[in-house]
N, CA, C and O atoms as a printed pandas DataFrame, in Angstrom:
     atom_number atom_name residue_name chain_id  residue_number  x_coord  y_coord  z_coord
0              1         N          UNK        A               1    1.795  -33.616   -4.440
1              2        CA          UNK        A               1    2.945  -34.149   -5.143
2              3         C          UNK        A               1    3.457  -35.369   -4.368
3              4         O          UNK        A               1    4.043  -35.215   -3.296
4              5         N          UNK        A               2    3.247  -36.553   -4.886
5              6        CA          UNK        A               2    3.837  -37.919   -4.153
6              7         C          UNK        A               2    5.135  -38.211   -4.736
7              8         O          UNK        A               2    5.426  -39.283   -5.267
8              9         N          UNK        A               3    5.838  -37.290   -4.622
9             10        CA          UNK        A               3    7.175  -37.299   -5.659
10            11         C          UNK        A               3    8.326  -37.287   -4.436
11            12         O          UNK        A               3    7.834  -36.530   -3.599
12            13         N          UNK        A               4    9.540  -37.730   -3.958
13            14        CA          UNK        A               4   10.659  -37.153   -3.443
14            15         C          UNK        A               4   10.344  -35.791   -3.395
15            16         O          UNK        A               4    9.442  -35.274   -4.054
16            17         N          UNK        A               5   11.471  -34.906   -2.213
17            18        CA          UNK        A               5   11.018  -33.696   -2.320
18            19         C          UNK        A               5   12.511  -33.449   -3.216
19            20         O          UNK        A               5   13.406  -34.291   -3.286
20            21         N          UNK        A               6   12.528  -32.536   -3.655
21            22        CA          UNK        A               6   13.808  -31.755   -3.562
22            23         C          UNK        A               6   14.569  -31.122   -3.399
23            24         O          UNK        A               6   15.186  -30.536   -4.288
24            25         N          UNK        A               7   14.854  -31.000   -1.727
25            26        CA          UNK        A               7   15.670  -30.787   -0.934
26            27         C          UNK        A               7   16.207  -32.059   -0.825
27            28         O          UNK        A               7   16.651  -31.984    0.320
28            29         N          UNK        A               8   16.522  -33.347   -1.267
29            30        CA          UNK        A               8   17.093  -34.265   -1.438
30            31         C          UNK        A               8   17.333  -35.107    0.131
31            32         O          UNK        A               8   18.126  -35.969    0.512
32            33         N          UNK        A               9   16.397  -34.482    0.664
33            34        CA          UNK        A               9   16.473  -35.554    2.463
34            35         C          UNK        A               9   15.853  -37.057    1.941
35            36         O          UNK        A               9   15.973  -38.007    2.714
36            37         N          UNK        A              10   15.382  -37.202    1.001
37            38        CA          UNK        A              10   15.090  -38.752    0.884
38            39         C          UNK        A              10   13.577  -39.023    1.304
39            40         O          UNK        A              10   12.923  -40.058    1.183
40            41         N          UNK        A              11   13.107  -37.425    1.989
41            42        CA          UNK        A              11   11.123  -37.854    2.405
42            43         C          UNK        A              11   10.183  -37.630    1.133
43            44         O          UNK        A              11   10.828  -37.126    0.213
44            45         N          UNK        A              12    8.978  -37.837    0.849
45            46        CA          UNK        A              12    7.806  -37.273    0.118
46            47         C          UNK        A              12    8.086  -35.872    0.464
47            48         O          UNK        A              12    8.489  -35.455    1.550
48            49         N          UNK        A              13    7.782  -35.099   -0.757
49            50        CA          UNK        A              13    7.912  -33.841   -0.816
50            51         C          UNK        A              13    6.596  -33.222    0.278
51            52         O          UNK        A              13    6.820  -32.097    0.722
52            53         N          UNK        A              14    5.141  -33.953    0.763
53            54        CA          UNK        A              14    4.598  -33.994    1.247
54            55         C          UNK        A              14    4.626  -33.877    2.230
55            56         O          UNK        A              14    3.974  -32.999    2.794
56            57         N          UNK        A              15    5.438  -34.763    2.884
57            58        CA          UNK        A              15    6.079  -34.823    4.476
58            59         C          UNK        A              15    7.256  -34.007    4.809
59            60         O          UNK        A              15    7.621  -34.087    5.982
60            61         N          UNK        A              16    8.125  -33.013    3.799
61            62        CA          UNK        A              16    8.939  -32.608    3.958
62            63         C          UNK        A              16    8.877  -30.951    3.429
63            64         O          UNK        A              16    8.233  -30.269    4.226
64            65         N          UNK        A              17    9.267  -30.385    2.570
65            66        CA          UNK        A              17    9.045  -28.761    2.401
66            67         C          UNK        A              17    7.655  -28.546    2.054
67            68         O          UNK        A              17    7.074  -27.470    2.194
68            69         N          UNK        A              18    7.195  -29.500    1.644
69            70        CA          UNK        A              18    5.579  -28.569    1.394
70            71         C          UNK        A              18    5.012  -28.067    2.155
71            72         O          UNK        A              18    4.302  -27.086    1.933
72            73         N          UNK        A              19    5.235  -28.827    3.724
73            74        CA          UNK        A              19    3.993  -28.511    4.472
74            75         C          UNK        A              19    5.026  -26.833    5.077
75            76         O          UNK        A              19    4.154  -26.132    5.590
76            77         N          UNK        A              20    6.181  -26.191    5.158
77            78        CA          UNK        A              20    6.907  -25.333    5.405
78            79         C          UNK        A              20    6.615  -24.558    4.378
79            80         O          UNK        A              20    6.167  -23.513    4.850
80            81         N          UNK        A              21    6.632  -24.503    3.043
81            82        CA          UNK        A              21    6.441  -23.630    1.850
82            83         C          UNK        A              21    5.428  -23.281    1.835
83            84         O          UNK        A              21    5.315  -22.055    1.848
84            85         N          UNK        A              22    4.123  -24.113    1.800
85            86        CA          UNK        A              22    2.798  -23.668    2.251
86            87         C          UNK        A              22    2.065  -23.112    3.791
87            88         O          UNK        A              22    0.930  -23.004    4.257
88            89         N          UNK        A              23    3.166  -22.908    4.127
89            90        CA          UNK        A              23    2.984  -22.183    5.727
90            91         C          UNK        A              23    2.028  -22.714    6.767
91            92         O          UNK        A              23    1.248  -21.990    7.387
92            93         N          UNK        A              24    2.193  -24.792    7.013
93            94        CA          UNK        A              24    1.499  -25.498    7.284
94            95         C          UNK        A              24    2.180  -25.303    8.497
95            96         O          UNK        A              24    1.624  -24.948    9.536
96            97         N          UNK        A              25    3.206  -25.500    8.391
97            98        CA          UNK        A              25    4.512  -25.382    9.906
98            99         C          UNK        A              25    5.502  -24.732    9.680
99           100         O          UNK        A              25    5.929  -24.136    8.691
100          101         N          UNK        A              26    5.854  -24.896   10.716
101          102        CA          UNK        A              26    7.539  -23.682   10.786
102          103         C          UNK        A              26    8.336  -24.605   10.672
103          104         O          UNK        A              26    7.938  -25.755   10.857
104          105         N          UNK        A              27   10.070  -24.267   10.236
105          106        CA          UNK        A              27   10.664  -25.549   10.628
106          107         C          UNK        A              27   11.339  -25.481   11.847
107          108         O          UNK        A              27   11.585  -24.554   12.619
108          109         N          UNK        A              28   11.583  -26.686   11.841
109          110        CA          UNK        A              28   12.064  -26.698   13.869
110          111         C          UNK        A              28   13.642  -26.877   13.966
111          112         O          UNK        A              28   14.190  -27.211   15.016
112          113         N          UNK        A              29   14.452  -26.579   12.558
113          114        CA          UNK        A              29   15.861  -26.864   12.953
114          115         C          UNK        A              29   16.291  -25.773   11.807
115          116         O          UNK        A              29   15.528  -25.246   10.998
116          117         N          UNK        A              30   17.872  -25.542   11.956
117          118        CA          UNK        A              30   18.493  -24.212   10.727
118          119         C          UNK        A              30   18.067  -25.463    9.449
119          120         O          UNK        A              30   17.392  -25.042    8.510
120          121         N          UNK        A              31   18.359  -26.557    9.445
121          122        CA          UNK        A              31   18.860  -27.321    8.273
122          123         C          UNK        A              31   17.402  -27.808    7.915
123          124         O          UNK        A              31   17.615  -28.607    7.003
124          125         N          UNK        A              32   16.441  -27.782    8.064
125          126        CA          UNK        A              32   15.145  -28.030    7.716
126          127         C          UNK        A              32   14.868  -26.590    6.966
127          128         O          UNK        A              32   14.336  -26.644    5.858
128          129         N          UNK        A              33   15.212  -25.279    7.531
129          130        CA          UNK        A              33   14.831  -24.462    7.240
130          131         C          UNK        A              33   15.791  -24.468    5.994
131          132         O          UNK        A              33   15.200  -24.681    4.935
132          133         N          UNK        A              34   16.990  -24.301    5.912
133          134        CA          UNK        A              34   17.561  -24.330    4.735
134          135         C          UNK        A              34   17.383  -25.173    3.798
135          136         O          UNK        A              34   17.716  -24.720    2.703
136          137         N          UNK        A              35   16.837  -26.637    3.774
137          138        CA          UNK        A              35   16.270  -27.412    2.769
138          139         C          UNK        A              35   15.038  -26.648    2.210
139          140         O          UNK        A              35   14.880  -26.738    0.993
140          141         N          UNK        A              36   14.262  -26.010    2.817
141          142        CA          UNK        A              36   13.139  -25.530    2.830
142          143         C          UNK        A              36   13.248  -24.449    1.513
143          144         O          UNK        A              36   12.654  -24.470    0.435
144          145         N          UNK        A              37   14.234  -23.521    2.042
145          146        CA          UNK        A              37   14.542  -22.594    1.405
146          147         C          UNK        A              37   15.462  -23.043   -0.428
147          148         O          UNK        A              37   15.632  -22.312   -1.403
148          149         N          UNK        A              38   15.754  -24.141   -0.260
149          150        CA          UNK        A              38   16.441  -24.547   -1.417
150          151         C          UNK        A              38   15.187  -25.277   -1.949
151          152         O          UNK        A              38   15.377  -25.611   -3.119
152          153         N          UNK        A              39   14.297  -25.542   -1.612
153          154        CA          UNK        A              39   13.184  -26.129   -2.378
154          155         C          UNK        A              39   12.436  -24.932   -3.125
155          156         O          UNK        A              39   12.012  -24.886   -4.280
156          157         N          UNK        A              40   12.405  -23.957   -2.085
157          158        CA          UNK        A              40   11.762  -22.533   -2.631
158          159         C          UNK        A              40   12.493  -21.944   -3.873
159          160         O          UNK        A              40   11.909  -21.924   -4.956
160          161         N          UNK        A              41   13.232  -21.663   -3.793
161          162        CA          UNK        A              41   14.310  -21.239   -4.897
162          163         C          UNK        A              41   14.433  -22.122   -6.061
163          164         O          UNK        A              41   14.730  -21.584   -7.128
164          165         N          UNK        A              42   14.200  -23.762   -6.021
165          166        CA          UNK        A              42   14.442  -25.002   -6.929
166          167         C          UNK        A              42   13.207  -24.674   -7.939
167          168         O          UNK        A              42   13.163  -24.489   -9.155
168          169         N          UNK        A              43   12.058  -24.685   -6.739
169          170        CA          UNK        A              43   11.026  -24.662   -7.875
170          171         C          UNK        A              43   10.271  -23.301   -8.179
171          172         O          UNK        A              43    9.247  -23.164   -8.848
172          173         N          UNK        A              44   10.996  -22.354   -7.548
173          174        CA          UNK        A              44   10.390  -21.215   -8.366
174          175         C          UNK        A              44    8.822  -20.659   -7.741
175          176         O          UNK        A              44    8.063  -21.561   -7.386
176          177         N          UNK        A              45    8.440  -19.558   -7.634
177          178        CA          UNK        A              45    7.371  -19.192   -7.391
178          179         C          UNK        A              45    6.544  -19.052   -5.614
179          180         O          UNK        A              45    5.364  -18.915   -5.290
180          181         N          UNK        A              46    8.106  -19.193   -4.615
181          182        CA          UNK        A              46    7.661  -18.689   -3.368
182          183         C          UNK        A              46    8.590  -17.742   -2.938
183          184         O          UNK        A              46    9.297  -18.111   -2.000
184          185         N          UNK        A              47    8.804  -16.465   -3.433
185          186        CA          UNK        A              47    9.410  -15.191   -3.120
186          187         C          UNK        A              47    8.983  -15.153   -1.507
187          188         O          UNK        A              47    9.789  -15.356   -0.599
188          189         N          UNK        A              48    7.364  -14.815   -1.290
189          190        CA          UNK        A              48    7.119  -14.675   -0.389
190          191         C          UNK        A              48    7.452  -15.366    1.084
191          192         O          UNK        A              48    7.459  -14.973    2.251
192          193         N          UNK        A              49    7.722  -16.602    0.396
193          194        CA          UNK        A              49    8.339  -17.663    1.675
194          195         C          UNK        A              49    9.759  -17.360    2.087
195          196         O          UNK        A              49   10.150  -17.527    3.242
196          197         N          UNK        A              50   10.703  -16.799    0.869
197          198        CA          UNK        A              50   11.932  -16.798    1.022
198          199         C          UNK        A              50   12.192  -15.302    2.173
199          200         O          UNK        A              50   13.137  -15.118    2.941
200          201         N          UNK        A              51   11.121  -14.512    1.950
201          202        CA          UNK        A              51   11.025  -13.317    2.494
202          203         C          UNK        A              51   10.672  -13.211    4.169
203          204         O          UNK        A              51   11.201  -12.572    5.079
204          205         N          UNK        A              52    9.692  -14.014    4.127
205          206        CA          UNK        A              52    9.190  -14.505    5.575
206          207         C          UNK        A              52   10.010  -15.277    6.421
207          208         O          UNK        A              52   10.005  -15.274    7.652
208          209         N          UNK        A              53   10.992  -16.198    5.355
209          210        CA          UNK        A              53   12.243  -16.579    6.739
210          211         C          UNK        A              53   13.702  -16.101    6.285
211          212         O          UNK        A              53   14.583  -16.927    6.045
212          213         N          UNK        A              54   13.926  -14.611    6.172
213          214        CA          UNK        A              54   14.752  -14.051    6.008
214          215         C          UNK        A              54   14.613  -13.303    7.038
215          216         O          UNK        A              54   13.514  -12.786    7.241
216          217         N          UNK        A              55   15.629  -13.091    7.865
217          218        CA          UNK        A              55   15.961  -11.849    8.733
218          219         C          UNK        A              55   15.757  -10.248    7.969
219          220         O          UNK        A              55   16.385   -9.699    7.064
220          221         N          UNK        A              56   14.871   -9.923    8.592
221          222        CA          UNK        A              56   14.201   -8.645    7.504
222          223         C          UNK        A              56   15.638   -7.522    6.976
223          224         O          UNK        A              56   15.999   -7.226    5.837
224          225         N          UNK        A              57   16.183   -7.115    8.284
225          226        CA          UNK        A              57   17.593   -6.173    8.060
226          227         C          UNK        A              57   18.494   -6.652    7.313
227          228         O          UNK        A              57   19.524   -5.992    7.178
228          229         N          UNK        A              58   18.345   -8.007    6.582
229          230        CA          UNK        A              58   19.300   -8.595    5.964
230          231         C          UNK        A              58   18.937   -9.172    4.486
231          232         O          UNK        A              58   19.701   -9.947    3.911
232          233         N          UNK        A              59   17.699   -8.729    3.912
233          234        CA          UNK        A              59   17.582   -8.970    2.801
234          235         C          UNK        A              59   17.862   -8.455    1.772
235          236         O          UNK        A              59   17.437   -9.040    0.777
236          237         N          UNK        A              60   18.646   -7.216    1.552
237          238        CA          UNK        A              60   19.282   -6.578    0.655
238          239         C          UNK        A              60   18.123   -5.635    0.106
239          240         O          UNK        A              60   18.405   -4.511   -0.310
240          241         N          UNK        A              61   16.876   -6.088    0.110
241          242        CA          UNK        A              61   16.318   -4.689   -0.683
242          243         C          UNK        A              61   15.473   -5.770   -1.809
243          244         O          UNK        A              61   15.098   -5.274   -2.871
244          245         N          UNK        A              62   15.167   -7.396   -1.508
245          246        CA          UNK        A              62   15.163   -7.831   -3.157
246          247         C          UNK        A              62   13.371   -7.851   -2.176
247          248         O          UNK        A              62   13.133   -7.574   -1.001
248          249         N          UNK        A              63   12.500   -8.267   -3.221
249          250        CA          UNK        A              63   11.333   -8.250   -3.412
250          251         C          UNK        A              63   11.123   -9.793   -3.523
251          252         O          UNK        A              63   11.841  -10.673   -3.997
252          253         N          UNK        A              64    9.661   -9.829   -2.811
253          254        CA          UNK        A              64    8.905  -11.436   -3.541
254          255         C          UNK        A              64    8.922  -11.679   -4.652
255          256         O          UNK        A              64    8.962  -12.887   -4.883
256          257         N          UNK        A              65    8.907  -10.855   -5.739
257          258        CA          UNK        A              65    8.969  -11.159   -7.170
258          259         C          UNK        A              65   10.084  -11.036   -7.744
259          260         O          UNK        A              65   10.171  -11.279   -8.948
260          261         N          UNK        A              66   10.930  -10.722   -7.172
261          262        CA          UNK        A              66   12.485  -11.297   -7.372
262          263         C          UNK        A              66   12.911  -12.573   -7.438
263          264         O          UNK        A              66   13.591  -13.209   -8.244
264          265         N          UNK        A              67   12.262  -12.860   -6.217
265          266        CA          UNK        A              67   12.840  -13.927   -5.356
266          267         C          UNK        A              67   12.050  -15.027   -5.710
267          268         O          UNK        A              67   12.309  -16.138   -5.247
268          269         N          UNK        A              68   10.895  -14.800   -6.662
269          270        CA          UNK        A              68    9.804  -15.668   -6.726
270          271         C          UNK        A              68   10.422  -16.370   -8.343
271          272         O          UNK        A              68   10.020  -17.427   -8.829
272          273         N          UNK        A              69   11.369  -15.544   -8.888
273          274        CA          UNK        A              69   11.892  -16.031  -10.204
274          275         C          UNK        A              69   12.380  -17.359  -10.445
275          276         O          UNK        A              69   12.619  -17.898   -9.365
276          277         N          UNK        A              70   12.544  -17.856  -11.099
277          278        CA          UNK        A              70   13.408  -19.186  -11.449
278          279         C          UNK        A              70   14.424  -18.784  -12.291
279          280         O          UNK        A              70   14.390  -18.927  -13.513
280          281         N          UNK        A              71   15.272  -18.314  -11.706
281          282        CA          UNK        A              71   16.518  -18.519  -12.859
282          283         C          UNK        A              71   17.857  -19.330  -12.876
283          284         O          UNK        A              71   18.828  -19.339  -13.633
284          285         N          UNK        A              72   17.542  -19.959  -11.819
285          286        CA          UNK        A              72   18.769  -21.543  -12.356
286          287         C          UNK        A              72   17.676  -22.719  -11.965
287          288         O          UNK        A              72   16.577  -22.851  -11.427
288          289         N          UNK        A              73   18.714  -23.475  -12.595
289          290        CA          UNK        A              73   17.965  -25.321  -12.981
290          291         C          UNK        A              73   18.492  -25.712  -11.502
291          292         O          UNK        A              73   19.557  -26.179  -11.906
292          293         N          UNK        A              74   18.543  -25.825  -10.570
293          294        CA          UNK        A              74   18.853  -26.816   -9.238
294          295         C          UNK        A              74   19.081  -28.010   -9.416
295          296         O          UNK        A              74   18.058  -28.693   -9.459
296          297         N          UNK        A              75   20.460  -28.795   -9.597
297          298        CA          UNK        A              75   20.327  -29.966  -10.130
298          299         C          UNK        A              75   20.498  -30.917   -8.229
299          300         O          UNK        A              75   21.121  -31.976   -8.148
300          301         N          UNK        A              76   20.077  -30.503   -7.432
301          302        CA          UNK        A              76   20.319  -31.768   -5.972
302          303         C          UNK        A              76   21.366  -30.410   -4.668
303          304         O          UNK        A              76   22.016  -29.381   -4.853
304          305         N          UNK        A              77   20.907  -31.375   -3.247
305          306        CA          UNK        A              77   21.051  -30.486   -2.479
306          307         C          UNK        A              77   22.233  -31.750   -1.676
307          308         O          UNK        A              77   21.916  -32.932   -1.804
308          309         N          UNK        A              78   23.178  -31.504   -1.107
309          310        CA          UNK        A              78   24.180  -32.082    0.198
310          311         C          UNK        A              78   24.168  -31.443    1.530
311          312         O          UNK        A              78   24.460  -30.274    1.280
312          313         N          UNK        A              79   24.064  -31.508    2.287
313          314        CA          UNK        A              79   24.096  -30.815    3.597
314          315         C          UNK        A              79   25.760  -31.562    3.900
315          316         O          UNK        A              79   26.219  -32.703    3.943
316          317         N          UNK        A              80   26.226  -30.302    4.047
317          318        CA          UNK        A              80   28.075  -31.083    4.860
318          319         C          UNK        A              80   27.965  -31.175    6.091
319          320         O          UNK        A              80   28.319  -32.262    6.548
320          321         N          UNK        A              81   27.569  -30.366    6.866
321          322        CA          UNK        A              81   27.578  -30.203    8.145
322          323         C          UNK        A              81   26.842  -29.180    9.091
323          324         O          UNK        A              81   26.667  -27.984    8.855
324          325         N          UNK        A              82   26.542  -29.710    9.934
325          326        CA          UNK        A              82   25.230  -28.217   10.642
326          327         C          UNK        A              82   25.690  -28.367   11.813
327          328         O          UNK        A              82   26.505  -29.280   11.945
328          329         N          UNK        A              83   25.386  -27.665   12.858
329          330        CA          UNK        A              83   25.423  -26.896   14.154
330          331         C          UNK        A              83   24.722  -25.883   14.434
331          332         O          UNK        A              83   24.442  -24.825   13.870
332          333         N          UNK        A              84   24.381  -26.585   15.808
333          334        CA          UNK        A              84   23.194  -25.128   16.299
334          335         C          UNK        A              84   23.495  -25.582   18.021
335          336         O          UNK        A              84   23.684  -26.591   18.701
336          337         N          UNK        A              85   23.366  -23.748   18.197
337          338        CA          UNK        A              85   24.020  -23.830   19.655
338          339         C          UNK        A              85   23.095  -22.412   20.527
339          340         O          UNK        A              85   23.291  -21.208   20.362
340          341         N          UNK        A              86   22.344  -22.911   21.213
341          342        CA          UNK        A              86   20.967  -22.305   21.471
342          343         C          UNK        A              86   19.585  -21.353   20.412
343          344         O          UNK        A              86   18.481  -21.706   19.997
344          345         N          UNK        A              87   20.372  -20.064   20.304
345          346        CA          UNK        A              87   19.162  -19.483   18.888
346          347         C          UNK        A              87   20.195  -19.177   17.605
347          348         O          UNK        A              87   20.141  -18.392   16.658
348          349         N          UNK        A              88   20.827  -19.836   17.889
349          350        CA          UNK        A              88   22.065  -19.447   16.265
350          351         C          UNK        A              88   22.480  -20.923   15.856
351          352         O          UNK        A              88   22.754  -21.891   16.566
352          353         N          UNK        A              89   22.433  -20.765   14.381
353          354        CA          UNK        A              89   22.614  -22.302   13.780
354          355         C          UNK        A              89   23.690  -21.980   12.357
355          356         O          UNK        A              89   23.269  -21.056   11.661
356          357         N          UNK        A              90   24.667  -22.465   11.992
357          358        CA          UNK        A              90   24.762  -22.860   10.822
358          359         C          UNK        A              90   24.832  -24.224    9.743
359          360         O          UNK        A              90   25.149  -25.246   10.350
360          361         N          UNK        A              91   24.640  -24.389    8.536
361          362        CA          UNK        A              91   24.246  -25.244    7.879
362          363         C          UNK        A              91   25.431  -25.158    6.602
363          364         O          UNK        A              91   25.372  -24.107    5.964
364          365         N          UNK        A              92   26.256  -25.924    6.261
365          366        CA          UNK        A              92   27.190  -26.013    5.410
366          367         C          UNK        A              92   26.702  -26.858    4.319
367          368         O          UNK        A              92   26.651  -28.070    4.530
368          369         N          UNK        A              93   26.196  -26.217    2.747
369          370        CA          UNK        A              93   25.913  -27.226    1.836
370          371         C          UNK        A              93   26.471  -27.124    0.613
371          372         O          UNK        A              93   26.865  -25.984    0.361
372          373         N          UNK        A              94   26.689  -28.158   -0.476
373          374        CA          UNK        A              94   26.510  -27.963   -1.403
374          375         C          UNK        A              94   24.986  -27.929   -2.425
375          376         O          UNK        A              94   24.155  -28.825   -2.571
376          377         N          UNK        A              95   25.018  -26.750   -2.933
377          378        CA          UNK        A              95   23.869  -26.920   -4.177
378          379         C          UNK        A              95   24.328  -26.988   -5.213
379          380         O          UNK        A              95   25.226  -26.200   -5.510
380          381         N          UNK        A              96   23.844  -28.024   -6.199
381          382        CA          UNK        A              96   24.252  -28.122   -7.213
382          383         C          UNK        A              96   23.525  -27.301   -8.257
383          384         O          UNK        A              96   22.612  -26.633   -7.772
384          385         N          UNK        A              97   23.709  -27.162   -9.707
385          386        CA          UNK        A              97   23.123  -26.498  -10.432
386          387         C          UNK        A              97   23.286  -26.496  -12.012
387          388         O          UNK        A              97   24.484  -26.728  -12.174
388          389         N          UNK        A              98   22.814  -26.382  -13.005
389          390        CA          UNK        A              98   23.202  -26.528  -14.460
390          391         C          UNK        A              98   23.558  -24.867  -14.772
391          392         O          UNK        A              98   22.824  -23.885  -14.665
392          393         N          UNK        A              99   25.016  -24.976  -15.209
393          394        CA          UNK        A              99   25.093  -23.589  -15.557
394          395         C          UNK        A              99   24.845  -23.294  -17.351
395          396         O          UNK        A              99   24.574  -24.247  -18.081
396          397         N          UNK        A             100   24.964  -22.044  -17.842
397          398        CA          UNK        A             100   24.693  -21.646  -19.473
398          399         C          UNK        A             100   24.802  -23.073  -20.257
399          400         O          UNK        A             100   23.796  -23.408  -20.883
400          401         N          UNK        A             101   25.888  -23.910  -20.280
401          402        CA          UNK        A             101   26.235  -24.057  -20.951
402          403         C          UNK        A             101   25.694  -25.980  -20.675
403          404         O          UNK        A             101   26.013  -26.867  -21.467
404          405         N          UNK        A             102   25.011  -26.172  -19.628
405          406        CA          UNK        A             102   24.351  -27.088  -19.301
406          407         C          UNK        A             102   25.456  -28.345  -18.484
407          408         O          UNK        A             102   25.313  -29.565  -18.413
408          409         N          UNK        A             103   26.400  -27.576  -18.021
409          410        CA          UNK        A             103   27.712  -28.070  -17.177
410          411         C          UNK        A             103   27.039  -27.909  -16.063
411          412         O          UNK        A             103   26.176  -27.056  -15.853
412          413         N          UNK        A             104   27.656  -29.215  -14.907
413          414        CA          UNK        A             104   26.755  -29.029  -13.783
414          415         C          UNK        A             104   28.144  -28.175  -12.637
415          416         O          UNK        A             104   29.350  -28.376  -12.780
416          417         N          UNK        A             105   27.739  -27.581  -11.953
417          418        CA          UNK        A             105   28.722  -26.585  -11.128
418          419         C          UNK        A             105   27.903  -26.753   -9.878
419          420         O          UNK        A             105   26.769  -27.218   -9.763
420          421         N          UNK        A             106   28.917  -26.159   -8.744
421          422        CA          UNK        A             106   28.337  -26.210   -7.276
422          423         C          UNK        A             106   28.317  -24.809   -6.962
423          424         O          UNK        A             106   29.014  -23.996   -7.570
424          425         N          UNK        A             107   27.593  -24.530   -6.095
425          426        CA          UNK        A             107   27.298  -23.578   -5.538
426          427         C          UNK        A             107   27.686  -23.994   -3.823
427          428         O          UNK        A             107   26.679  -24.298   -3.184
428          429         N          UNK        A             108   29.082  -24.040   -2.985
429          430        CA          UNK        A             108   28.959  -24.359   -1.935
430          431         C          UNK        A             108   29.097  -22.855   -0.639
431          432         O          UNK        A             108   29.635  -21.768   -0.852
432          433         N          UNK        A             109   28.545  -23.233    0.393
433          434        CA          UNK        A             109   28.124  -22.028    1.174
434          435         C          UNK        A             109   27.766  -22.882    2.675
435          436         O          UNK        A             109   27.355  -24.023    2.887
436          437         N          UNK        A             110   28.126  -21.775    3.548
437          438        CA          UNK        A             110   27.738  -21.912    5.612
438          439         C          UNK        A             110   27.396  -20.389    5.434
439          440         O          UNK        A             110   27.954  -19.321    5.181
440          441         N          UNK        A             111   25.858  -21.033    5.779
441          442        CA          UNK        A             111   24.636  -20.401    5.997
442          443         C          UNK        A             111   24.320  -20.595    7.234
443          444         O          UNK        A             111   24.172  -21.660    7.834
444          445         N          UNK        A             112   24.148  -18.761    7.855
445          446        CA          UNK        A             112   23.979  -18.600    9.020
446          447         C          UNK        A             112   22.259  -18.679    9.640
447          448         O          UNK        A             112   21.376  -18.172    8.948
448          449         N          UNK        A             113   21.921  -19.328   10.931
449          450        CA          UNK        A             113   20.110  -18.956   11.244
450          451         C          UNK        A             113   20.258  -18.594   11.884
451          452         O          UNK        A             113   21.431  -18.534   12.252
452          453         N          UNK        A             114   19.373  -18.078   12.550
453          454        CA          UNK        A             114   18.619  -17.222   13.975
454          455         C          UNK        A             114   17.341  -17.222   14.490
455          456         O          UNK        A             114   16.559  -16.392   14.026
456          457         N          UNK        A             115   16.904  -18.093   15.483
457          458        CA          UNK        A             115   16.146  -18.107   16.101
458          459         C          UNK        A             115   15.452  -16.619   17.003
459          460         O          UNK        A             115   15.960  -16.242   18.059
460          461         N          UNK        A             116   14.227  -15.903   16.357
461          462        CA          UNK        A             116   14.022  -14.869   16.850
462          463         C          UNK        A             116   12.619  -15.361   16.595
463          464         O          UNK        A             116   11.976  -15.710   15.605
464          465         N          UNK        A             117   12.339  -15.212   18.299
465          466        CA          UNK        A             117   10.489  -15.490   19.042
466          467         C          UNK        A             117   10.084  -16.368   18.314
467          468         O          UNK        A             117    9.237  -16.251   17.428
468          469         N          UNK        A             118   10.931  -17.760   18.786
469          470        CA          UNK        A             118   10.853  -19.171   18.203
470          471         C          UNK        A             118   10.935  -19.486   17.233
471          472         O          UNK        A             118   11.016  -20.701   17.051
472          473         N          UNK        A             119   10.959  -18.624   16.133
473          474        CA          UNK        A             119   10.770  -18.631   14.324
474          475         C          UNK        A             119   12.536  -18.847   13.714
475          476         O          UNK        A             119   13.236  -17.844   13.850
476          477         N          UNK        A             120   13.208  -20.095   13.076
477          478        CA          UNK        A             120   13.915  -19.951   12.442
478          479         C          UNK        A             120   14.410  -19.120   11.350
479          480         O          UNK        A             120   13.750  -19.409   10.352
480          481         N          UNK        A             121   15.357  -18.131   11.062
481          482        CA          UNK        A             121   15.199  -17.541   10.049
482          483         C          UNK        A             121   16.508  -17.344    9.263
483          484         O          UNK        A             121   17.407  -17.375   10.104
484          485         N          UNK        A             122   17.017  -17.160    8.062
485          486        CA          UNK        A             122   18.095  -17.070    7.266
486          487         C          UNK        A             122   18.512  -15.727    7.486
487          488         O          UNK        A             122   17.812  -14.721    7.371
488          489         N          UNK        A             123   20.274  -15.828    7.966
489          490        CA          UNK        A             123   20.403  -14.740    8.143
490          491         C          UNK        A             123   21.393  -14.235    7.061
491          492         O          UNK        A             123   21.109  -13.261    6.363
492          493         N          UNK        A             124   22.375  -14.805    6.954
493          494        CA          UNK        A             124   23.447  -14.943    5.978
494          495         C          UNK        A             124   24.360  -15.905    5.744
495          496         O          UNK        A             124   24.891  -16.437    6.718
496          497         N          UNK        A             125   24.699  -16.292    4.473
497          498        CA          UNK        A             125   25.290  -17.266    3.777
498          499         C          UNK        A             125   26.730  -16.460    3.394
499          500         O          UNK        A             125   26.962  -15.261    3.233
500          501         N          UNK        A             126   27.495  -17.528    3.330
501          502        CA          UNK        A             126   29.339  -17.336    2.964
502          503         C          UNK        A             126   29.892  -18.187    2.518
503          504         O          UNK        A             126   30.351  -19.124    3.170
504          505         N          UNK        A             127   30.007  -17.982    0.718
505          506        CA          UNK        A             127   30.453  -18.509   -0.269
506          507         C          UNK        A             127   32.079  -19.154    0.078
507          508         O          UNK        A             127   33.159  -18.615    0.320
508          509         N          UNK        A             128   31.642  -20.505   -0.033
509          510        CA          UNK        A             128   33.344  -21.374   -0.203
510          511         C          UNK        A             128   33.829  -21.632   -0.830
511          512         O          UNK        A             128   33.651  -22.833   -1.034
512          513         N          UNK        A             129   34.937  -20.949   -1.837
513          514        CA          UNK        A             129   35.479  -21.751   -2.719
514          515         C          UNK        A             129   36.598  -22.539   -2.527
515          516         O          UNK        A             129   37.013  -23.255   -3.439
């Protein structure tokens, strides 16, 4: 895909979540990993990725084929602000999204990582309204 990615960092989707979604590399920061993860979810069809950088005790119970669903339109990603302070990171974003009625709405959230045996991973997110 020589397209923008969409995680909206502005690289080739090539140079940016693919080579992480396709388990080419790990990512090396919370906010790479969370673009990563909003690309997974955007386009649908990597449950398994979302699963692999989830903190296992913290995934609620959902499945790859849950998670592998598409059920919202992702309309663009903002990063507000990140911090990371040895193996713990958070990442403050807005996601945007088309809701029922084709109104665009945000989804904003500080999303927690954790660095466990070098591997970035999603631990939990906390809805801002």
């Amino acid at each position: 895909m020589n397209e923008l990615c969409i995680c909206c960092s502005g690289k080739l989707f090539i140079n940016c979540c693919d080579r992480f979604l396709n388990q080419q590399k790990s990512a090396k920061s919370p906010e790479q990993l969370m673009r990563s993860r909003y690309s997974a979810y955007a386009l649908g069809g990597y449950g398994e990725y979302l699963l692999q950088t989830w903190l296992p005790s913290t995934t609620q119970g959902l499945s790859a084929a849950e998670l592998s669903l598409l059920s919202t339109q992702w309309a663009g990603l903002d990063v507000l602000n990140k911090s990371q302070k040895g193996e713990q990171g958070f990442v403050e974003f807005n996601a945007f999204f088309l809701g029922a009625n084709g109104e665009k709405s945000v989804h904003h959230e500080k999303s927690l990582f954790q660095r466990v045996l070098g591997k970035w991973l999603y631990v939990s997110g906390k809805v801002i309204s």
